[in-house]
Every structure is written in structure tokens, then in C-alpha cells.
C-alpha positions as CSV (number, residue, x, y, z in Angstrom):
1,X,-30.6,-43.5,-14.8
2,X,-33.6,-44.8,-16.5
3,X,-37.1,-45.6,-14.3
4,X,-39.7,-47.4,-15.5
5,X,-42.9,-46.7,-15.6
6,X,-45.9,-49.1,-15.7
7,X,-49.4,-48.1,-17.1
8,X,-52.5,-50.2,-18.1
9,X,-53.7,-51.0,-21.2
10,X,-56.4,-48.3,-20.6
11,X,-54.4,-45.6,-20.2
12,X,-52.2,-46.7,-22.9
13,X,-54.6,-46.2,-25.2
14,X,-55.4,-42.6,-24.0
15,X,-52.5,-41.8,-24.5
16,X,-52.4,-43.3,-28.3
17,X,-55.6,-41.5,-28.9
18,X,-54.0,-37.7,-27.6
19,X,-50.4,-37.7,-28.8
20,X,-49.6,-36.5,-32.1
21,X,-48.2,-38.3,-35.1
22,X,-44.6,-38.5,-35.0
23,X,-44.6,-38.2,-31.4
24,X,-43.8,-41.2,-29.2
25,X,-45.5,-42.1,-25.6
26,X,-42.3,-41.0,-23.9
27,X,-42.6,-37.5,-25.5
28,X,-46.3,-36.7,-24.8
29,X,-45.8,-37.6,-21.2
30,X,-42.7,-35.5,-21.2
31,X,-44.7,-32.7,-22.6
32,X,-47.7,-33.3,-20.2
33,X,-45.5,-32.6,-17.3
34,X,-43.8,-29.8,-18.7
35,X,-47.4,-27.9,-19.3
36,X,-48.1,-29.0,-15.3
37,X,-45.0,-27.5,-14.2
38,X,-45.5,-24.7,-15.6
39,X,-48.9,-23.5,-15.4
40,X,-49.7,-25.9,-12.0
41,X,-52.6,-27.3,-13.8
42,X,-53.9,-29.4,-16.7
43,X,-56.3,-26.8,-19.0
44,X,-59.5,-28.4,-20.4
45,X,-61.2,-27.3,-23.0
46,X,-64.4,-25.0,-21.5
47,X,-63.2,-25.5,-17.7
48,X,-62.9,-22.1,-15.8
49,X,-63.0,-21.6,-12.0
């Protein structure tokens, strides 16, 4: 089964600006919920708790 999935224009270009060459939308998102699942959180650069 294949969803779609509808973003804006705005986080389209996030997106763009992030992924890496070669690498399509699809892939980065894939990967972005990959790293969530398996570490719970998004890691940013200089964040701690």
C-alpha cells in the first residue's frame, strides 16, 4: 500500500536544504524516522538536557 503524504512548500524546501546529494525526499524522511525510533528523539547540534 502506498499513503501519501502532503507537505507545504516550506517544508519542502527544508527538506531540499538537509538531504544529501543522491538522496531523494522519500529517503531522508525514511531516515528521519528511523533515527526517532531509535533513539526517541531528534539530536541538535549543542542541545543537552
Amino acid at each position: 500500500m502506498i499513503n501519501t503524504l502532503e507537505i507545504d512548500d516550506d517544508l519542502m524546501d527544508r527538506i531540499e536544504s538537509h538531504r544529501d546529494e543522491g538522496q531523494s525526499p522519500e529517503e531522508f524522511v525514511a531516515e528521519l524516522v528511523a533515527m526517532y525510533e531509535t533513539e526517541g528523539t531528534f539530536l541538535q547540534e549543542g542541545y543537552s538536557e
